[in-house]
C-alpha positions as CSV (number, residue, x, y, z in Angstrom):
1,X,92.6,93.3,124.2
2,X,96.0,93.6,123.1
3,X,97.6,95.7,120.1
4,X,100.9,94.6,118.4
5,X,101.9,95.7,114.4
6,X,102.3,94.5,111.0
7,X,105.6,94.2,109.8
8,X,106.9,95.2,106.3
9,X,106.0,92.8,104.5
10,X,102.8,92.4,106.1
11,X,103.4,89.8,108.3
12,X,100.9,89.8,111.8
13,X,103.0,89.7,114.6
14,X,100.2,88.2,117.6
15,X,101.3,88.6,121.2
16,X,103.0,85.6,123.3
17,X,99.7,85.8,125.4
18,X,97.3,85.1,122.6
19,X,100.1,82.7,120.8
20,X,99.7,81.1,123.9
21,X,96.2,80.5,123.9
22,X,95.3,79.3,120.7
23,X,98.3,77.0,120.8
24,X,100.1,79.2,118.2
25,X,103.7,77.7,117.8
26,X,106.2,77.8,114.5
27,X,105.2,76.1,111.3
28,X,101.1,75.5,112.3
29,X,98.4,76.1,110.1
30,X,95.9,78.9,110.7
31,X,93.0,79.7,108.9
32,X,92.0,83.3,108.2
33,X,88.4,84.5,107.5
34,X,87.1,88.1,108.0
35,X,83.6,89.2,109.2
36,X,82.4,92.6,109.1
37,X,85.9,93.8,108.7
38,X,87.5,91.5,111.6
39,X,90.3,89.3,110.7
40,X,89.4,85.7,112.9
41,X,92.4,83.6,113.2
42,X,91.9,80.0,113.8
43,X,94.3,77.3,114.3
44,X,94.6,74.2,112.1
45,X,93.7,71.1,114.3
46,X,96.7,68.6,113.7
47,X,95.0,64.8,113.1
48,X,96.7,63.9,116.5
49,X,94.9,66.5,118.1
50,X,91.0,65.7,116.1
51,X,91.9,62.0,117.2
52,X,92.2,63.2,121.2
53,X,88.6,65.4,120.4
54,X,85.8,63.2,121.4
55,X,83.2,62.5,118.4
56,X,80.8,65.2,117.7
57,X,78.5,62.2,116.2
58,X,77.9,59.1,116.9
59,X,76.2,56.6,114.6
60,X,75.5,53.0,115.4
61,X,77.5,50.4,112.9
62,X,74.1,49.5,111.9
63,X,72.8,53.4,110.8
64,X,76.0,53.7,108.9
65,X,75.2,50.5,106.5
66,X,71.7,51.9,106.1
67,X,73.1,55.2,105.4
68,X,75.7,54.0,103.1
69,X,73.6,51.7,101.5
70,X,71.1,54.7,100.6
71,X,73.9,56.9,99.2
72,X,75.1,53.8,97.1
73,X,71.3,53.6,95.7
74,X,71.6,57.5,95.0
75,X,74.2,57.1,93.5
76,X,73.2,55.0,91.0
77,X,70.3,56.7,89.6
């Protein structure tokens, strides 16, 4: 755990150690949400770095006509 301050103006000032870790550097997107009174921090995935993620789903070419196909139907009604 580490403590640091708020500034001023009430910008968060994280530690070097925790920049570190979530690959914090100048000018990156975070997100902020807070949970039970908890501020979570979480950084903004460039597309670079989505594109170096392997796929979290994977769909034949053959599911995503189907699937396409069904919205398109959907959508017309």
């Amino acid at each position: 755990m580490f403590e640091s301050r708020v500034g001023s103006k009430g910008e968060l000032f994280p530690p070097k150690e925790i920049r570190e870790k979530l690959g914090l550097h100048a000018h990156k997107k975070v997100l902020y949400r807070v949970e039970d009174r908890r501020l979570i921090v979480e950084p903004v995935p460039s597309l670079e770095e989505m594109l170096r993620e392997p796929p979290h789903v994977e769909v034949t070419i053959e599911e995503f006509h189907k699937l396409r196909r069904e919205l398109s139907q959907k959508a017309e009604i």
